[in-house]
N, C-alpha and C positions, 0 to 999 in steps of 0.2 A: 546360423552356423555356416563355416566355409562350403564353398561349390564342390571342393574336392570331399569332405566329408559328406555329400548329399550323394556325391555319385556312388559313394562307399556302400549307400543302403543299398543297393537292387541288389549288392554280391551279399550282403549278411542276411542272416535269416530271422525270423521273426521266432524270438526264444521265450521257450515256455520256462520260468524263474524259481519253479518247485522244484528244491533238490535237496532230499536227505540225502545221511550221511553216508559214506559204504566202509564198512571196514578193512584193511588193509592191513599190511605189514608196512614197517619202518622202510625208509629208502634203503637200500642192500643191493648192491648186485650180487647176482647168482650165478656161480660159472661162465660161459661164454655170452650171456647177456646180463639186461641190466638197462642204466644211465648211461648215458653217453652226452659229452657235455664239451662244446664247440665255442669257443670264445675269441673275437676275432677285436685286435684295438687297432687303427692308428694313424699314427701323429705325423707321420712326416710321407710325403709321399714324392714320387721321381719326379713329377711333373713340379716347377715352381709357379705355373697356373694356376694349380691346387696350396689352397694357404693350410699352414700345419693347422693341424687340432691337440692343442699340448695335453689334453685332458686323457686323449684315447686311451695311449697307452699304459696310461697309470690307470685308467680305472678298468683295462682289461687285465692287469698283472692282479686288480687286488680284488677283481671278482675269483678271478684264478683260485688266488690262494684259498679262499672260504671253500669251494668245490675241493681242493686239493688235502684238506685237513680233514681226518678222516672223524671227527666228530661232526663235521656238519653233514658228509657225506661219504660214507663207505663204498669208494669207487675206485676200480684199479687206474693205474696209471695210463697205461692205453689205451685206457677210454674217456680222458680227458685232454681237451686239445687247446692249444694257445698258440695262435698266429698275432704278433707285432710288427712292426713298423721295422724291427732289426729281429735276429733272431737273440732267444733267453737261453742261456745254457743252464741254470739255477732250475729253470722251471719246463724246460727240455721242448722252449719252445720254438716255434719256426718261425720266415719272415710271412708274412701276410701278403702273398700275392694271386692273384685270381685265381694258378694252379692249385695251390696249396690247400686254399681256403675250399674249394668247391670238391678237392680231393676230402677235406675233413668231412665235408659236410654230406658228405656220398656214402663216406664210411658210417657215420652217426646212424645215416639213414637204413642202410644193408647190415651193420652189424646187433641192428635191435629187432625185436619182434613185438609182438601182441601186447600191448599193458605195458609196455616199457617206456621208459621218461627220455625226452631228449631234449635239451638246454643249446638255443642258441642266441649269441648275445652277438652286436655288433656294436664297437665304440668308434664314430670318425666322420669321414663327409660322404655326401652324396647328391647326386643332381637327377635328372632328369637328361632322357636319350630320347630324341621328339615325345613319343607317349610312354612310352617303357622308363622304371625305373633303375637307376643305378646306385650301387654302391661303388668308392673309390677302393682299391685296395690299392699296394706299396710302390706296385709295377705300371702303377695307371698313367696314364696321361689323359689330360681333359680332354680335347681335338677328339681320340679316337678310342671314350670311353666305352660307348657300345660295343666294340671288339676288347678293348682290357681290364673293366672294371665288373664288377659281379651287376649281372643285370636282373629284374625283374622275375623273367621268365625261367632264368638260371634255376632262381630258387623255386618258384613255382615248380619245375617241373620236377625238382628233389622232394619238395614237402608233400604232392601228389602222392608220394611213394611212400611216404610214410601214415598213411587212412588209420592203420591199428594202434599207432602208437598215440603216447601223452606228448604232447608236442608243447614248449614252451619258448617262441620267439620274440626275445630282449632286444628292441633297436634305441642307442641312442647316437642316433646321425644327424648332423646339419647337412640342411641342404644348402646354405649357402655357404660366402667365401672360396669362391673360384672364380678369376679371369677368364668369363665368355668370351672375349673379344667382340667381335661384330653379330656372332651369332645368339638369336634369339634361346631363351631355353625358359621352359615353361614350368610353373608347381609342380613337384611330379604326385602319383593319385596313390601308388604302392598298389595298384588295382591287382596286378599280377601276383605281389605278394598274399594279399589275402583272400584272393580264390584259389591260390596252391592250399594256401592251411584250410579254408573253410567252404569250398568249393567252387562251382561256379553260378552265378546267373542263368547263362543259355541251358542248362541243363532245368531250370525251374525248381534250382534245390532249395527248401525253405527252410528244414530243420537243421539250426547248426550243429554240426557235430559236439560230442561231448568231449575233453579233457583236450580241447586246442584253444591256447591264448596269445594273442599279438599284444606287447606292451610297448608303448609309442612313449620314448621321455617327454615330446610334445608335439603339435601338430608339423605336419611339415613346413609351413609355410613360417614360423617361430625358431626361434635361435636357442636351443637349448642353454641354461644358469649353467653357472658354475659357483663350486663352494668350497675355496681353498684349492686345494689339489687337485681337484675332481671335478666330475659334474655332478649338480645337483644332485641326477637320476639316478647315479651309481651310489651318493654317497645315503640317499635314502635307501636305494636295495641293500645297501648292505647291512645297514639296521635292520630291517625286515627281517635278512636273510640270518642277522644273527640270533633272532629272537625277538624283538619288538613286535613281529608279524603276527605270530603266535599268542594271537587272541579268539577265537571263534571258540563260546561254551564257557561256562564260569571260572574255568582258570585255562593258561595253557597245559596241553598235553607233549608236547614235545616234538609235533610234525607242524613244521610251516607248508601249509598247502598253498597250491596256484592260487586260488581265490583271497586267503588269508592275503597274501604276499600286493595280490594287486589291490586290494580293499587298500591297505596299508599305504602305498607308495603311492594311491592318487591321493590319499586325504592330505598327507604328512608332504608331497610337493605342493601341493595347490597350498598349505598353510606357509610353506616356508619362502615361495615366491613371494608372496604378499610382504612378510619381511625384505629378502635380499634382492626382490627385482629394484631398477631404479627407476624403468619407465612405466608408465600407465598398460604398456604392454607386457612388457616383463611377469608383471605383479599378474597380470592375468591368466598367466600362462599355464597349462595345466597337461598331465599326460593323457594321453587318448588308449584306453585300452577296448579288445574285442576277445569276450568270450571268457568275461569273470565270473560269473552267476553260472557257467556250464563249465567250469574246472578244478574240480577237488582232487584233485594227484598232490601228492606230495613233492615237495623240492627239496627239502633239505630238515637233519636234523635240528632239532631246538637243546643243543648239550646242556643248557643250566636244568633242563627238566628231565632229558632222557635217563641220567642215572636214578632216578625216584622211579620213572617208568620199569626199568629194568629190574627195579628192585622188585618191583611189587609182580610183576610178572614170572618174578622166580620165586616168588612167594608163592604163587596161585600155583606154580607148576609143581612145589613141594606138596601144597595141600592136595593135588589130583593123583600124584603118586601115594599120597597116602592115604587115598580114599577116604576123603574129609569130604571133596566137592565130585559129581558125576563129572566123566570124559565133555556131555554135552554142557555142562555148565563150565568148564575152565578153557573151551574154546568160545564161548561167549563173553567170559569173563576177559580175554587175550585181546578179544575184538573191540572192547569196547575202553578199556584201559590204554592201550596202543592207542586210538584215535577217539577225539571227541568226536560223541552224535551230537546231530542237533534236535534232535526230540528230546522234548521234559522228560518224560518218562524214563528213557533211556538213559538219559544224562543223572536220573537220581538213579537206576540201577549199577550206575559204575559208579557213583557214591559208596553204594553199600559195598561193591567190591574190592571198594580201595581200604577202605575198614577191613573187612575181609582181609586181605591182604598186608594191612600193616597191625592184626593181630587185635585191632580195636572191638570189632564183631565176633562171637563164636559162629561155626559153621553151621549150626544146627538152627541159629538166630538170623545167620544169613538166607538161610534155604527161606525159612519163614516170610522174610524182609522179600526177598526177591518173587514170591508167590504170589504175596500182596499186589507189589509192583507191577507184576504182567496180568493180573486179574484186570487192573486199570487199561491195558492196553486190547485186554479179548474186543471184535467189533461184533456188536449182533448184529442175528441174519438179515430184521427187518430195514436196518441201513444197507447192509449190503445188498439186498434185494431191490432196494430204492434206488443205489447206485446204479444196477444193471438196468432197470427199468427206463430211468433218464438216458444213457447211454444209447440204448437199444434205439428210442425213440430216432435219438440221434441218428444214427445208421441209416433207419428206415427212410428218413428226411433225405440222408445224400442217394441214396438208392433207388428212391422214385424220381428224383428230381436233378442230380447231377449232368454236366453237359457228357462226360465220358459213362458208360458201361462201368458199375462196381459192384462186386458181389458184397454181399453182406459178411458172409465169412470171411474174408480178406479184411473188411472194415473193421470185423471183431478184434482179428488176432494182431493188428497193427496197434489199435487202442491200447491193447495188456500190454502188448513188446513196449509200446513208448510209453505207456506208463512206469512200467518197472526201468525202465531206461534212463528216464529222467528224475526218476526217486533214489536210482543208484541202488536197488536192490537185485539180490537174487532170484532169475523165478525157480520157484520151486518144483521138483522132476514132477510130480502129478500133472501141474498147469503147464508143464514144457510139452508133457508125453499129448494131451488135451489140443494144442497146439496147434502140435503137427498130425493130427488127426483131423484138420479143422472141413477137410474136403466130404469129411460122414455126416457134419454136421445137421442137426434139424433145429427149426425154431428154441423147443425148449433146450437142446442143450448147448445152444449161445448164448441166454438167457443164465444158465446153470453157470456157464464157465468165466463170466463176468461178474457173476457173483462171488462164485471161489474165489477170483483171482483179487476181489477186491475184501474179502474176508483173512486172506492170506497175510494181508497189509496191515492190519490190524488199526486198531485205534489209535489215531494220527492228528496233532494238530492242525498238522501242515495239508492234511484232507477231512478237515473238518466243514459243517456245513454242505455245501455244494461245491467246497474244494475237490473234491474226487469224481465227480461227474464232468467239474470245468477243466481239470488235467484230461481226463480220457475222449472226451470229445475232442479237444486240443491236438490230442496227440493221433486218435481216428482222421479227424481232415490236414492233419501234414501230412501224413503216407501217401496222397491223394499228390504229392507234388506239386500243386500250385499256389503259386504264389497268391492269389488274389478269393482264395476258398478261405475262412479264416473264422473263427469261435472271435464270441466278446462274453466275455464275463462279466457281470453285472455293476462290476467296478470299475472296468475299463469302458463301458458304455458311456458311463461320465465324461469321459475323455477322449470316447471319439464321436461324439455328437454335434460336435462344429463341422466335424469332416463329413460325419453320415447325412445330417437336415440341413448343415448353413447356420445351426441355430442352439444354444444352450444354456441349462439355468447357473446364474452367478452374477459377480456384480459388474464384470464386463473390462476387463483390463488384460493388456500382454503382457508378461512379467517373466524376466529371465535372471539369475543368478548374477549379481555384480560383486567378479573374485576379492574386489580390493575394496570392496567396503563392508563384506562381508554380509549381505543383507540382499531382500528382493527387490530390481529394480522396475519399476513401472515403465514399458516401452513407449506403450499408448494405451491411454483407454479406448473402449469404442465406441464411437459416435452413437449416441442418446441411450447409452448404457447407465445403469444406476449410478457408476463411479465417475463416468463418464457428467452427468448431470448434477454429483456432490461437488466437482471439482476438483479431480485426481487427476492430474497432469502427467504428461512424460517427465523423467526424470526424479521422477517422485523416488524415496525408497521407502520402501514397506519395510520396519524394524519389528514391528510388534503384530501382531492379531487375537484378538476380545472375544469370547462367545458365552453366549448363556443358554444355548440348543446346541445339539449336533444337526447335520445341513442338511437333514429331514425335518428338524423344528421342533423333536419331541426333547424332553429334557433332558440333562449330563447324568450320567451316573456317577455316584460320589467319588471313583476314582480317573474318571475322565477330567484332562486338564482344561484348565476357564483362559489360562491367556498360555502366548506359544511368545517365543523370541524367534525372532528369522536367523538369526546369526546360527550357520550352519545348516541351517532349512534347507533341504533340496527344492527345486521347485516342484515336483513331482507332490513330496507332503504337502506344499504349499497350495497346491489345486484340491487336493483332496480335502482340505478343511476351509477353503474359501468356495468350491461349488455348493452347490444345496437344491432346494426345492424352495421356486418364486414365493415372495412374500417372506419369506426368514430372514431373519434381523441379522448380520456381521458385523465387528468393528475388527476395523484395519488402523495399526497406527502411523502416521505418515511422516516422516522426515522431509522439508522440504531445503532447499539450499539457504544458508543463510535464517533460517526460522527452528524453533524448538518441536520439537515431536508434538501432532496433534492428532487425536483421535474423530476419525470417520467412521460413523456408523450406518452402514448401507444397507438399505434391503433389496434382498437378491431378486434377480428377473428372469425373465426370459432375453436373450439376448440373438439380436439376429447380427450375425456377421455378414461386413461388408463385403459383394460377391463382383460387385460391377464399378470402376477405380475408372480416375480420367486422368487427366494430365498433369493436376496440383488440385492442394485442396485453396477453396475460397477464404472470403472471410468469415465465414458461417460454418466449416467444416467440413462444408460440403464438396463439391468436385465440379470444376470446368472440363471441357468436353473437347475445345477448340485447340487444335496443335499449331496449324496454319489460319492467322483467323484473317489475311488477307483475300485468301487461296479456298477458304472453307472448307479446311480438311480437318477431320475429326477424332481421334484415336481414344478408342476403351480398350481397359483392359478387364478380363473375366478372369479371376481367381480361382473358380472351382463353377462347377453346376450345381448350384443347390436348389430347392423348391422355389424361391422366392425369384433365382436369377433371370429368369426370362420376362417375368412382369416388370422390375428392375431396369433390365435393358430397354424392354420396347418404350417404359416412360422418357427413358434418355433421350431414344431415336426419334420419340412425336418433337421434344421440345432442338431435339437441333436439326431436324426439318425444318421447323418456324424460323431457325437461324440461319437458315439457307444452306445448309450443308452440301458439298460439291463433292466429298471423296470421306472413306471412313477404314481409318487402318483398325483390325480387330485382334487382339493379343490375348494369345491364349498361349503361351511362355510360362513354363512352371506350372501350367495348372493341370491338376491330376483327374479331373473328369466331375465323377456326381450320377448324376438323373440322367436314364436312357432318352425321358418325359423331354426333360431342361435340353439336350442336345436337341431331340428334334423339335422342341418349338423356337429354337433359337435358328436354326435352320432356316426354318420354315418360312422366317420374316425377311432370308435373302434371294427366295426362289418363287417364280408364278407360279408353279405346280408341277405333278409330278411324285417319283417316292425318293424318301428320304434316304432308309435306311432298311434292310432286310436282316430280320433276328430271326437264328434257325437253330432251335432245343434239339436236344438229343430225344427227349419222349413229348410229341405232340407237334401238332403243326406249325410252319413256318409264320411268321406275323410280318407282315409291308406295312412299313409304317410312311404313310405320304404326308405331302404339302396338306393343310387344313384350312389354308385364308387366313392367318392369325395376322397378318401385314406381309406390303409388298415393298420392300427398301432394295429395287430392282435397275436403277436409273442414274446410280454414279459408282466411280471404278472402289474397286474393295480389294484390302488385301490383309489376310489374314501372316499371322506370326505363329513361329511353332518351335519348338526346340528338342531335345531330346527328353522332355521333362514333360512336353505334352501330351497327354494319354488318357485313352476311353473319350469320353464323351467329347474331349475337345477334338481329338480324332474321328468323329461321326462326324464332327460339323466340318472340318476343314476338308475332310475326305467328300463331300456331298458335296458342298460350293466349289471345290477343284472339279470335280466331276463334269460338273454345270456349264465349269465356266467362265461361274459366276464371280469368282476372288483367282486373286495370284496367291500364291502358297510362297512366304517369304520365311528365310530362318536356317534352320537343318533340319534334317530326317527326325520325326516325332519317337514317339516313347514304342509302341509297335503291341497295344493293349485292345486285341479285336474279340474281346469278351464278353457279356452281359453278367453280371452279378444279380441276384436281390437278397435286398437284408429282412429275415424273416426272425420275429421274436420267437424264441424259445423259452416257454411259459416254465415249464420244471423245473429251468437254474433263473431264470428272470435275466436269463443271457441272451444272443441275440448269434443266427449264422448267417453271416455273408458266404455266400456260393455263385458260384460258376456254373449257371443253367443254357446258356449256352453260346454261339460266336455272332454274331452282326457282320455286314458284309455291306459298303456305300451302292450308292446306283451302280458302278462300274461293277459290280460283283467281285473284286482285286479283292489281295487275303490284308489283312490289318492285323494280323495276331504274330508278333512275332517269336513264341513260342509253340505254336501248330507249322512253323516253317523251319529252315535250317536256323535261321536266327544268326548266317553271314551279312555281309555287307551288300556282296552281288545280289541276295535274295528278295525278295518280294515280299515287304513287308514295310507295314507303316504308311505314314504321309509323309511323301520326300519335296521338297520345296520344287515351284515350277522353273523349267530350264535359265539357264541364267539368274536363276534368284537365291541360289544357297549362298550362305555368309555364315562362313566359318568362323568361331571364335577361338585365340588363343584361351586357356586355361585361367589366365587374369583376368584378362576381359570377361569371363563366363564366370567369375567369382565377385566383379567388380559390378556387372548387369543385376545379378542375385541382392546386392546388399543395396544398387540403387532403386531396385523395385519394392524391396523393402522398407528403405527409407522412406516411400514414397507412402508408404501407407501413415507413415507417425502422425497421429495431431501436434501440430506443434505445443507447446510449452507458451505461454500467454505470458504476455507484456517481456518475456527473456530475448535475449539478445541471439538472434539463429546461431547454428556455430557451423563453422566453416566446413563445404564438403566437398570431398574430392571432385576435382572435376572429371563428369566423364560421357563419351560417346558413344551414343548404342549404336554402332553401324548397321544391324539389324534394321530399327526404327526408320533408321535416313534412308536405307536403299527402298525400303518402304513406301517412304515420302515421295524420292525419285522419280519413283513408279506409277504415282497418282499424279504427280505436277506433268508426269511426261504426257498423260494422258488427259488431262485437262487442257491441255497446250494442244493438243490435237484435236479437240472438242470446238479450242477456238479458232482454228484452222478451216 
């Protein structure tokens, strides 16, 4: 994935994907609030630096009009706004110039309150202002777009302002097509834009807010289609927006929600690229959205449905005036007709009331029918007792053991708020009143009120199982604010077990979604992996997959599927039914280039991932060590700290001692840490003795972890790599060998992760919690956390390269280092012809180099 989407993750949050329905009314504004709805195109701008976008303005006028028609959306007029390139007298719109636009969008923001929807859409270009993003508006000039174009920060600090509202931000901007002249200008990240909508990082906010979504027509760094008139993105939202979106639940109900809407418009562009792109890139092209799975607001009426809605809605309100249905059934019956749920149950009880409603059912049949129905949904207590029990355990685990002070009753009443939070339910006044009483609390009535709260919920698919313990602990360690405390649920442990041991069962291939051939493509296997050993090459694609077990081994049930087609597969499905338990039989069908579809039948392994990388692979697959092999200078790189990585390295380091090794550059770029274990004995082999590392818990003694003799690789110059991607364990070791001495610190300023974790199983969900038990501090005792500090620039935090040695990378170059460290991992493809790869310069690497040869050169002096 691009370097600018990696840097995207530290601002998003780690989102919990359980969300029923809530009920609602229709979109409507009410009196002086309401929607308010901000539409900015355009095409031609002052500056002739800036090249038109002929698409803007047409597909700002014809987003316009859908908002401006009061079947899709019942919105007054001034509270709908349309800035173009000229001003519209038809559509009483203005010219789009930075005033104008930031005045609209001030007003969107100030004129709406709590629960109210706010729509802002941009058609046109936009670049990058050194790190800050920009948008062009009418009045811009390139030269001196940070003063006249809408910047970054502009909107950030407007979308700050809007925390209570539903916020929905439409960009379809290129960033290219501008005359830079001489000056350099870089991808821009949109970093500003999406810590205004979704928060910030430095703050250590994890949970993303609910009912905020950024829909991107395509990555920045890609040229938005075009389709006739239009682009692409607009001309798929407008379907959406007219109806086609309006799928969630066994028919439409007549509200296109945000999530509908974006469901919609990624599948339906990524299908229609593959049609009208014409390059290999085109075809790939796809929108990037944040914050689909957390936003069910509604955007717009669905009219071919609403009149059936309305009808039956005046049905139900005839039947309650005439005392056919109770007052409490015909506002149930409002809630659930107006919007589809997504629970079974619920979804057959707005069955019965659409009968009900169009005279099909009598009331008396209905009452019956709807009885039945929620009898299915009552939960007994010994489930919910079970739930509170897990939960509690949970608690008790952060509470003895957390690195910060947490009361228990705090951890209680978080759990229920983010549970019903992210289920989009009501809590109910008993469990509100319970709540806020939580400071009387004693054991058993946290125990009581976890129970209620989860009896309250009733019987749930969507909390079925140990779903309701895996949501309430989920939602207990995010109120905790940090980022690196975190629940695995038993399914997601699958999938992060290469990152947890280094190690997982399967049959051993990277495999990523290839848009234009519609199928899984094989990256690489990995070396002496099962598939890796059948003969699965890169480039492979995986069209099919075979089974006669599910990836436990035990047998199908008669309505479990025996073969799957990849075509549309995500890859996400696609791990889930090719991981399993070693020794279980898969077949995969393989498409190779040129040859007909052949079936591989692989049995699964244990699979250890390669953790310690050289400089290219041999002919054996294996890896040379030598950079300089005149100079004997030697460069590894570490990928992560897993269990195996230290044994791993020191074998490297016996056999290129016998090679005479004079200098050893050590890269630890991109890699996110591991084992407290794995950092300090990798340490340990560059230091005669001494301590390593000091870990200090919040409840119990401090632990000194020193030198142990494990090797002395003490006697040629060393210089370790770092980047802002480096963090936890690679930060122990670079921060101890700085300390020493012993390495130059080459790179930029590291990740700034001065934490200890440990991942403890939790036997009750078969889940697992990683926690935050306490901070590590190098020999130097300096801070490494850079969320226990301000978390500015001037502040004290991290591993900052030594004097003279930081080498800053433009934005390219840091996307272009990403895909060559990548590449670097592929096996190649046997007997094929390599294919051509960009050329490119780590300047990182060479100042590196510099730094050893300079010092070698003085050796022989």
């Amino acid at each position: 994935m691009r370097t600018w989407f990696a840097s995207l993750l530290a601002v998003m949050a780690t989102v919990c994907s359980t969300i029923a329905t809530r009920a609602e009314e229709p979109v409507k504004a009410v009196g002086p609030q309401g929607p308010f709805v901000v539409i900015v195109g355009v095409s031609e701008f002052a500056d002739k630096a800036i090249q038109p976008r002929p698409t803007a303005d047409v597909d700002a006028k014809a987003l316009y009009d859908v908002f401006a028609d009061k079947a899709f959306l019942d919105i007054p007029a001034d509270r709908l706004r349309l800035l173009t390139s000229k001003a519209d007298e038809k559509r009483q719109g203005l010219v789009a110039t930075r005033e104008n636009i930031m005045k609209a969008i001030h007003e969107a923001v100030t004129k709406t309150s709590k629960n109210d929807t706010i729509i802002i859409a941009f058609f046109g270009r936009g670049a990058s202002a050194g790190d800050r993003t920009c948008i062009f508006t009418a009045d811009s000039s390139f030269k001196d777009r940070a003063k006249e174009a809408i910047i970054g920060t502009d909107l950030e600090t407007e979308l700050k302002l809007a925390k209570n509202q539903k916020v929905a931000l439409l960009m379809d901007v290129s960033f290219k097509g501008f005359d830079p002249g001489k000056e350099s200008v870089v991808e821009p990240n949109l970093r500003e834009v999406i810590s205004g909508l979704f928060g910030e990082e430095e703050k250590g906010e994890k949970q993303m807010p609910i009912d905020k979504m950024l829909m991107l027509s395509t990555f920045p760094a890609d040229e938005p289609l075009t389709k006739g008139e239009n682009g692409l993105f607009l001309s798929v939202l407008l379907d959406g927006l007219k109806g086609a979106a309006d799928k969630d639940g066994y028919e439409p109900d007549g509200i296109v929600t945000a999530d509908e809407l974006a469901k919609y418009v990624e599948k339906e562009v990524m299908d229609q690229t593959r049609i009208i792109g014409k390059t290999q890139k085109e075809k790939e092209s796809i929108p990037f959205i944040i914050g689909q799975n957390t936003s069910h607001f509604p955007v717009v009426k669905n009219p071919k449905v609403t009149q059936v809605v309305e009808k039956r809605l005046a049905a139900l309100a005839d039947l309650e005036k005439n005392n056919k249905v109770t007052k409490e059934l015909a506002a149930e019956g409002k809630a659930l007709l107006s919007r589809m749920p997504k629970l079974k149950n619920q979804q057959e009880l707005r069955k019965k009331f659409q009968e009900l409603a169009d005279g099909k059912l009598a009331a008396a049949d209905f009452t019956d029918a709807a009885k039945d129905i929620k009898s299915k949904m009552v939960l007994d207590t010994d489930t919910a007792t079970d739930f509170a029990t897990k939960v509690l355990e949970a608690i008790d685990m952060v509470e003895g053991r957390y690195v910060k002070k947490a009361e228990v009753a705090d951890l209680t009443v978080a759990s229920i708020r983010g549970m019903y939070r992210y289920l989009e339910e009501p809590i109910t006044e008993d469990i509100e009143t319970e709540l806020k009483n939580s400071k009387n609390w004693n054991r058993n009535n946290i125990k009581a009120i976890l129970r209620d709260a989860r009896l309250k919920l009733g019987k749930r698919e969507d909390l079925d199982g140990n779903k309701d313990a895996d949501l309430g602990i989920t939602t207990m360690l995010t109120s905790l604010n940090d980022p690196y405390t975190i629940y695995y649920d038993s399914d997601t442990i699958k999938k992060a077990e290469s990152q947890l041991r280094g190690q997982f069962s399967g049959v051993g291939i990277q495999i990523r979604r290839d848009l234009v051939k519609d199928a899984l493509l094989v990256v690489s296997p990995i070396k002496d992996s099962p598939a890796y050993k059948a003969g699965i090459q890169a480039g492979d694609h995986i069209v099919g997959i075979k089974r006669e077990s599910n990836p436990e081994g035990k047998p199908l049930k008669e309505d479990e599927p025996r073969e799957y087609t990849t075509k549309g597969m995500k890859t996400e499905q696609a791990l889930d039914i090719i991981l399993g338990k070693p020794g279980v039989p898969i077949t995969i069908v393989v498409e190779r280039e040129g040859e007909k579809p052949k079936d591989y039948t692989i049995e699964r392994g244990r699979i250890a991932v390669e953790t310690v990388l050289g400089v290219k692979r041999d002919e054996k697959d294996g890896w040379t060590f030598m950079l300089d092999e005149k100079e004997k200078i030697a460069y590894i790189h570490l990928t992560q700290f897993a269990p195996n990585t230290a044994g791993e390295l020191l074998r490297v380091l016996v056999n290129l001692e016998k090679s005479g090794m004079k200098g050893l550059i050590l890269d630890l770029r991109f890699n996110p840490g591991g084992t407290l274990n794995g950092a300090v004995a990798v340490s340990d082999m560059f230091i005669k003795d001494g301590k390593v590392v000091t870990v200090r818990p919040r409840v119990g003694r401090e632990d000194v972890l020193k030198d142990r003799g494990i090797a002395e690789y003490t006697d040629f110059p060393l210089v370790i790599l770092v980047n802002g991607f480096s963090a936890s364990a690679s930060e122990i070791v670079a921060a101890c060998l700085q300390d020493y001495e012993r390495a130059v610190i080459v790179g930029t300023r590291s990740y700034g992760k001065g934490s200890v974790q440990q991942v403890e199983p939790f036997n009750a969900t078969n889940g697992q919690i990683k926690m935050t038990t306490a901070r590590y501090f190098p020999p130097s005792d300096r801070n490494i956390d850079k969320l226990s500090s301000g978390g500015k620039p001037e502040d004290e935090w991290g591993v900052k390269p030594n004097k003279g040695y930081e080498v800053t990378l433009t934005r390219e170059e840091q996307r272009d280092l990403e895909v060559a460290m990548r590449d670097l991992e592929i096996i190649p493809k046997k007997g094929g012809t390599p294919k051509e790869k960009k050329e490119f310069v780590d300047k990182q690497k060479d100042k590196a180099l510099d730094y050893i040869r300079e010092q070698l050169k003085a050796v022989k002096k």
